[in-house]
N, C-alpha and C positions, 0 to 999 in steps of 0.2 A: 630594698630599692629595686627599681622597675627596670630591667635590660635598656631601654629606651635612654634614661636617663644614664646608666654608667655608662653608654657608648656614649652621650653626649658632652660626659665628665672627662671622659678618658681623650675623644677628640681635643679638648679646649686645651689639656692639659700638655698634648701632644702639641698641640699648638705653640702655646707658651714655651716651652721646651725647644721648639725647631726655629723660632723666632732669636731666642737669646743666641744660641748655636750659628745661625745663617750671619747673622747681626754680626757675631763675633769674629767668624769666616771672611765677610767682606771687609770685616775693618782691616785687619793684620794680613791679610791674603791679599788685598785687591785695592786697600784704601778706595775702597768707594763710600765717601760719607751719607750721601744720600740711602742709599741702597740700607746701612745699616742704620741710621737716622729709623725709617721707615721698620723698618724688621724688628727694633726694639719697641717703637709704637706698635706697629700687630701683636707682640707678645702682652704688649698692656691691654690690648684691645680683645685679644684671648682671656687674659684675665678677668675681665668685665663679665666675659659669655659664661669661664665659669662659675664667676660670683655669681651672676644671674641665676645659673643650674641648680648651684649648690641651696642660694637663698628658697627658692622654690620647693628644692626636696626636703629644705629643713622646717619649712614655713616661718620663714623671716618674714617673709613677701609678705605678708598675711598684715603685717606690721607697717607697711611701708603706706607713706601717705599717697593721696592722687597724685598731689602737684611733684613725687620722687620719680612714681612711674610716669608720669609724664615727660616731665624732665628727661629723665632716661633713652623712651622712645624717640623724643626729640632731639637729642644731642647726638645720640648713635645716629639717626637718621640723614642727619645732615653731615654727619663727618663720612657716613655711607655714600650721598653723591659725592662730597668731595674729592674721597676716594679713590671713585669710577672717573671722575675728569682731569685728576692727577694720571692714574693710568692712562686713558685715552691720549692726552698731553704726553706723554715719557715714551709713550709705542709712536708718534706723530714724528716730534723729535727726533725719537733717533733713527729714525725712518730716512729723513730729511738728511741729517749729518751723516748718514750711512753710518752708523757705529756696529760693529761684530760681536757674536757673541764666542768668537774663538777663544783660546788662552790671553794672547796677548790682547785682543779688544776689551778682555774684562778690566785688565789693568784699569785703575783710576776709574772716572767716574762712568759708569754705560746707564744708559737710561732704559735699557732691555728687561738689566736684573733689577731696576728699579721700578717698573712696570709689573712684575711679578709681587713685588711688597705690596705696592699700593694695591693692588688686585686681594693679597692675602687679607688686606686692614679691611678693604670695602665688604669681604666676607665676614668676617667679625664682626664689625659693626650693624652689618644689616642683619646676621642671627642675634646679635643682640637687642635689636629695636625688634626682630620680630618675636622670639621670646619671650623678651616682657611684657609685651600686649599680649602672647597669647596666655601666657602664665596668669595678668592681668585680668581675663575676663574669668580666670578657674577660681580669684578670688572674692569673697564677698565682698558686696559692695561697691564694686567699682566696675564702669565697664570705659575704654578707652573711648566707643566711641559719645558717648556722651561729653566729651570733650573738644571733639573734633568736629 
């Protein structure tokens, strides 16, 4: 296995891991549902990246049909803007409400540490839409843009 690839293993994995941890943090710490809401979606959405990695180094991918990778690129891509305008949205808000990132401002719901998830997910999901296009074109027979 290629350096390249286990750092990209060992990222996702890290990923996954600081997602359930944060997620569990704001629940029992802070009751902020949104905030862990979001943090357990990035842990799935790390998951995805290193299903992605992993399918690639074992050549699953090689297996998978057009309309999967496509799907894929698609689905991640759009949940990648939604993402980015969730975040934009939660840094606006709490801009507006004046909410704090002190001790007591985390209490309950802050839409500051919830801008940070939404931020994490938009990052997983767009390595994952970029990924498997670019994994996509290393395999035969398919090239994404011939779709698009």
């Amino acid at each position: 296995m290629q350096t390249g690839m286990k750092v990209r293993l060992i990222l996702a994995g890290i990923g996954i891991f600081c997602g359930i941890l944060a997620g569990t943090c704001f629940w029992i710490m802070y009751g902020n549902v949104s905030a862990t809401t979001l943090a357990y979606f990035s842990s799935v959405c790390a998951a995805f990246a290193f299903y992605t990695h992993w399918a690639y180094h074992k050549q699953w991918m090689l297996q998978w049909s057009s309309g999967k990778i496509k799907a894929s690129i698609i689905i991640n891509t759009i949940l990648c803007v939604l993402a980015l305008c969730g975040m934009i949205a939660s840094l606006v808000i709490a801009g507006v409400k004046g909410q704090t990132i002190d001790h007591e401002g985390l209490q309950g719901e802050n839409l500051w540490i919830t801008a940070v998830w939404f931020w994490m997910t938009f990052k997983w999901t767009m390595m994952s839409a970029i990924y498997t296009r670019k994994y996509a074109r290393n395999t035969d027979g398919y090239t994404v843009e011939q779709d698009f």
